[in-house]
C-alpha positions in Angstrom: 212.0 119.2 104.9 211.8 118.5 101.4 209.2 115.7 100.3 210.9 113.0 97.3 209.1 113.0 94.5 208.0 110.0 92.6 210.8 107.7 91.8 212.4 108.4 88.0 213.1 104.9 86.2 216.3 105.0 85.0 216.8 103.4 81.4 218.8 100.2 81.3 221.8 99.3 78.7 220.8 96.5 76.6 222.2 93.5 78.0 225.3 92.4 76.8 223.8 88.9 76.1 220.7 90.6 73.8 223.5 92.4 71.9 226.4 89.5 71.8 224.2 87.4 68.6 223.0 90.2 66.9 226.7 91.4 66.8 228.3 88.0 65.8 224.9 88.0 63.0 227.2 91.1 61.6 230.1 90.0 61.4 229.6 86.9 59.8 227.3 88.6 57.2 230.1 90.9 56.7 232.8 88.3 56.3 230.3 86.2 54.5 229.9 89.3 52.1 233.9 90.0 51.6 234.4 86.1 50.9 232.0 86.3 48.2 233.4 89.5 46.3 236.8 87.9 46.8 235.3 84.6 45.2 234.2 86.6 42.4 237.3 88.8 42.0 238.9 85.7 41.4 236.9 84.5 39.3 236.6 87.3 37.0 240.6 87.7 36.9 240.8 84.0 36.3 242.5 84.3 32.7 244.9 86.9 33.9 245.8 84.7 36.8 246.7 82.1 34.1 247.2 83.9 31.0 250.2 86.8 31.1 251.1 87.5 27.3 253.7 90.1 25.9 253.0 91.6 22.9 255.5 92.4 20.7 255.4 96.4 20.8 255.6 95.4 24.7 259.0 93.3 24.6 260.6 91.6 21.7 264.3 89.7 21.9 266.3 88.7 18.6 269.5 88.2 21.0 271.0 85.1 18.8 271.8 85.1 15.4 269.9 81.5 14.3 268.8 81.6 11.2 264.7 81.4 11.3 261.2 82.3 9.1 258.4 83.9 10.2 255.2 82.0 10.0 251.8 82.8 10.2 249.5 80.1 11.0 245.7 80.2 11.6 243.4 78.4 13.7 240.1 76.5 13.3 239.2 79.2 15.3 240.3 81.6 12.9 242.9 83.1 14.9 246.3 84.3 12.9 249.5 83.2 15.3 253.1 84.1 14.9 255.3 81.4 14.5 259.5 81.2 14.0 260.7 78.1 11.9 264.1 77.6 13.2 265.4 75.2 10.8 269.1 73.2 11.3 270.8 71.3 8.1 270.3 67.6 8.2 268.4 67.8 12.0 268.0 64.9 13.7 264.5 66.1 15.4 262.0 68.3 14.3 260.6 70.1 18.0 257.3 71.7 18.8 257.8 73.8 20.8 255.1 75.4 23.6 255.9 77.7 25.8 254.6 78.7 29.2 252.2 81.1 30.2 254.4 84.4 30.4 255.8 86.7 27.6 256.0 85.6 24.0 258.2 83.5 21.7 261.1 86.0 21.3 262.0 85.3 25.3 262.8 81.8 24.1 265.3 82.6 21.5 268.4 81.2 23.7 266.7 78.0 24.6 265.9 77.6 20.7 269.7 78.1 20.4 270.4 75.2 22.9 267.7 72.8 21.1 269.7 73.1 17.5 273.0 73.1 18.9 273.0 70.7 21.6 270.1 68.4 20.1 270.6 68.5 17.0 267.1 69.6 16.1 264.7 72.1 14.0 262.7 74.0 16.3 258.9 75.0 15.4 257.6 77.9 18.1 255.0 79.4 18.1 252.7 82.2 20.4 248.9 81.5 21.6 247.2 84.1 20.8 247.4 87.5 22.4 251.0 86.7 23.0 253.9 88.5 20.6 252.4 88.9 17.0 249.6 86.6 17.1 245.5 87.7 17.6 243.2 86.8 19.6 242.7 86.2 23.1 244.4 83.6 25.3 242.4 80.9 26.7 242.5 77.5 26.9 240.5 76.2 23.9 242.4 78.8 21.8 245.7 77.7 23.1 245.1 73.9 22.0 244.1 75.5 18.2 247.0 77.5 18.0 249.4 74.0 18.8 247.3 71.9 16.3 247.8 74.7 13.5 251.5 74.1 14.2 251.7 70.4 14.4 249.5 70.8 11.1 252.4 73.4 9.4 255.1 70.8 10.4 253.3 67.4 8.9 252.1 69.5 6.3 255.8 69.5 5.2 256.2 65.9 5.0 258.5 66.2 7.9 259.1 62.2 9.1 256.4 61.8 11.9 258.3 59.9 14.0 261.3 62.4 14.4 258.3 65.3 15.5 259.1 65.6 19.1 256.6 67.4 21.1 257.6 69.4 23.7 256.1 71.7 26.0 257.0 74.3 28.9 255.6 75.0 32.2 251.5 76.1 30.4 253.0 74.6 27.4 252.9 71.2 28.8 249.3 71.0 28.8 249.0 71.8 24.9 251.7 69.3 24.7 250.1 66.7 27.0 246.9 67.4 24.6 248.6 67.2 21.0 250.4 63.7 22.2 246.7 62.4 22.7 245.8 63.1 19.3 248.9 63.3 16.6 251.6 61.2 15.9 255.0 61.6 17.2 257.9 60.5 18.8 258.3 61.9 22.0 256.4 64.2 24.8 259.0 66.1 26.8 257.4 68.4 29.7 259.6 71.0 31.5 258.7 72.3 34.7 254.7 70.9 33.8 251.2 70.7 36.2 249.6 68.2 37.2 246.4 70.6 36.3 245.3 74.0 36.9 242.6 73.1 39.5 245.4 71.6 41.4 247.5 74.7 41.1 244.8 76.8 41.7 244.1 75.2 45.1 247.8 75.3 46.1 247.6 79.2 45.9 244.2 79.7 47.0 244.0 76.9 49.9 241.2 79.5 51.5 238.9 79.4 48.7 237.5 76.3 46.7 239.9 77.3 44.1 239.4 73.4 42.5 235.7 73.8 41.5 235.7 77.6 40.8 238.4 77.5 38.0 236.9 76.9 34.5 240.5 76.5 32.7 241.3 72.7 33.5 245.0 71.5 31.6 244.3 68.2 33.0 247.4 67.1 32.4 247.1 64.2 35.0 244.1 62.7 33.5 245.3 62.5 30.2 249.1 61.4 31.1 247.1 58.2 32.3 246.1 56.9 28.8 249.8 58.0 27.3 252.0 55.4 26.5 254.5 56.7 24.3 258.5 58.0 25.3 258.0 60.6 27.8 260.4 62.6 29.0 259.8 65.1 32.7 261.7 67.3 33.6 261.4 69.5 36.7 263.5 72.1 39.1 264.0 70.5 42.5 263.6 74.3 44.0 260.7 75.2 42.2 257.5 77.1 44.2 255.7 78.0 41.6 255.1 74.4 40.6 256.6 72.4 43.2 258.1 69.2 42.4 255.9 66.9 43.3 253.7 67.9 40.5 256.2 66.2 38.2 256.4 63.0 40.6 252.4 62.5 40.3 252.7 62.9 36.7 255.3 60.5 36.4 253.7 58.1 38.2 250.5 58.5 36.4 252.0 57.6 33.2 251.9 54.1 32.1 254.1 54.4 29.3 257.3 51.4 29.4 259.5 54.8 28.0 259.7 57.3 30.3 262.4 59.1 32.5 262.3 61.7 35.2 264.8 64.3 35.8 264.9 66.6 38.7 267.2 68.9 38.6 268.8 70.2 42.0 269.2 73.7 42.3 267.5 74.9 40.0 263.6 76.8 40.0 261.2 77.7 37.4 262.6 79.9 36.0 266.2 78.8 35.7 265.6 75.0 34.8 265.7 76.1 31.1 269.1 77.4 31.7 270.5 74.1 34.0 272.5 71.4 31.7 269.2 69.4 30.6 269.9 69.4 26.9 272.5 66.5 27.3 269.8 64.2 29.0 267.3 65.3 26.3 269.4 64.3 23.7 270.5 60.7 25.3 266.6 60.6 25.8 266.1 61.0 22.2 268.6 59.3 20.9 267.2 55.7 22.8 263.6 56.5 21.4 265.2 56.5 17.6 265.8 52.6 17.9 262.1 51.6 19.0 258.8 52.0 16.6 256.9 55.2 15.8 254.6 56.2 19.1 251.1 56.2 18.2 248.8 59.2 19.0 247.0 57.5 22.3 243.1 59.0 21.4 242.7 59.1 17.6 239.4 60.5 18.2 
């Protein structure tokens, strides 16, 4: 009969309850670590979040046959931008025109057509640089240069300061909403416009604190709340991009006496430009000819 020899200890598995934090310690490092390089993707791709220029040897449109001047302009900065003076005989307006934050001033050419035949107006439009013709880089300092050298172009032509009508498009609005605080004119007008980037930034990026991570602020609300000159919003009913409400708050911000806003059913970001707007502009217009010269609202 065979004697059994000494016992043999048999290893135990760790424990599932030893295991279970170190585990969950992981993870969360791991998650903690992908959150952070997503943080700072954003972060580094900020401007090209905002910022998507054309350049002209990428896309450029002459589709209309309005007669217009090329102008180069330069910035405080010392940037050169590309600019079309779209004159009309005897205008009744003289517009400045910013665009938003995609392609260049060519795509624009059949809403320029609208402005001088259904307003009755000279149209002054002009790229931020990096966009189209102009140099630079886009950003939002260099954006507020490149509308001040064009308000300076148009008042350097003794062009009536109270038919200047400042108008501004979707990232245009924000140059707009900034040249109304400063120069003398006689209307803002803001299509398809933000309340402010870190708002917009938030709505995309709900996950992330999108507010305090962006550096590029268009606080368009903050300033609308010292305008009180004619102002003029108007907004697509269907838009995502910048939903609708943006244009409300805005509105409501505003304590001008003189201001309208218009949304438009139907209609999205992209399409608003197209939808019949140019009749309510003009009407718009045409009431702020018969009261006094709006002041800028900051001389400073």
């Amino acid at each position: 009969m065979t004697e059994a020899g000494p016992a043999k200890s048999v290893s135990q598995p760790t424990s599932v309850r030893d295991s279970w934090p170190g585990l969950v310690r992981r993870i969360l490092l791991y998650f903690a670590l992908l959150y952070l390089a997503l943080l700072g993707i954003l972060m580094f791709l900020e401007n090209r979040l905002i910022f998507r220029p054309t350049r002209a040897d990428e896309e450029w449109y002459e589709r209309t046959q309005f007669h217009k001047e090329d102008l180069w302009l330069e910035t405080e900065t010392g940037e050169r931008i590309h600019a079309w003076w779209c004159p009309r005989r005897e205008p009744k307006w003289y517009v400045l025109y910013s665009h938003g934050n995609a392609g260049n001033l060519s795509c624009r050419d059949v809403f320029i057509d609208a402005w001088q035949k259904r307003v009755g107006a000279s149209v002054l439009i002009y790229d931020y640089p990096g966009y189209g013709h102009s140099s630079g880089r886009p950003n939002e300092k260099n954006c507020y240069a490149a509308g001040r050298a064009a308000y300076r172009w148009l008042h350097e032509q003794n062009f009536p300061v109270e038919r200047i009508v400042l108008f501004g498009e979707s990232l245009g609005g924000g140059v707009a909403v900034e040249l109304a605080r400063h120069e003398v004119h006689a209307a803002l007008i803001l299509l398809a416009a933000f309340t402010s980037i870190p708002d917009i930034a938030q709505e995309i990026f709900p996950f992330v604190p999108a507010r305090w991570l962006v550096r590029t602020r268009f606080n368009n609300i903050e300033k609308i709340r010292h305008y009180t000159g004619p102002l003029l919003i108007i907004h697509g009913q269907n838009d995502e991009l910048i939903p609708p409400h943006h244009a409300q708050r805005l509105f409501e911000a505003c304590p001008s006496s003189r201001k309208k806003l218009l949304l438009v059913p139907g209609h999205d970001h992209n399409s608003i430009g197209f939808a019949a707007i140019y009749d309510v502009i003009s009407e718009f217009l045409d009431t702020v000819a018969a009261v006094p010269i709006s002041q800028a609202t900051d001389p400073k």
